[in-house]
N, C-alpha and C positions, 0 to 999 in steps of 0.2 A: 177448828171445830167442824166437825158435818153434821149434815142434818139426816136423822137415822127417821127412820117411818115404820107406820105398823108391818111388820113382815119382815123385816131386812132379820139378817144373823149376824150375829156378833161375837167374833174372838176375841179373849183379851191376852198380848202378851205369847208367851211360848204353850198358853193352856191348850189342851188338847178338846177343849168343853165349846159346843156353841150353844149359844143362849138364840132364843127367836124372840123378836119383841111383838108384842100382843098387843091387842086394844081391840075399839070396834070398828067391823064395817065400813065406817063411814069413813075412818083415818087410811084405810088399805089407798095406796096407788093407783091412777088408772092401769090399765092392760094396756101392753101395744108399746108403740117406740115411741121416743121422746122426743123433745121438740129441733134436738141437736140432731139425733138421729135420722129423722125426717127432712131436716134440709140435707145433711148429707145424702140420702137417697136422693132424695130431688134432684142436687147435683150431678150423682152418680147418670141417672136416668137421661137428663140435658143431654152430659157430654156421649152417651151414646145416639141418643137419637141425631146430634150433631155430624157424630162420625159416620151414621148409615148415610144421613143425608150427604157428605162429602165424596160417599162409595156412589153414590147415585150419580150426584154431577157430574165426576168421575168418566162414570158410563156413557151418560147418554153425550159427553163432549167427546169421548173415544170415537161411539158410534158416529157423531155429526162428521167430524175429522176424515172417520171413515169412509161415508159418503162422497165427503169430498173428491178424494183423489182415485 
């Protein structure tokens, strides 16, 4: 079973017909991405910020190194 809300479209079968489901206002979806969506980004964004920050340690241990010798 799913759960259809005001605005989704609907084929049934091999029909070539979509139906829009109607109502009011009040039943429409919010905008914007979903709550799965947004931890994925969240994730998404971590592991980059993660990885600049690895490119940085990176560096500046290159450059220390460098100093050294």
């Amino acid at each position: 079973m799913h759960n259809n809300r005001v605005g989704d479209t609907v084929k049934f079968g091999q029909s070539s017909r979509l139906f829009l489901l109607c109502g009011p206002d009040e039943l429409l979806p919010e905008e914007g991405l979903t709550r799965s969506q947004k931890a994925q980004l969240a994730q998404m964004e971590y592991a980059q910020r993660m990885k600049e920050r690895d490119l940085k340690v990176r560096s500046l241990g290159r450059r220390w190194m460098g100093d050294r010798w």
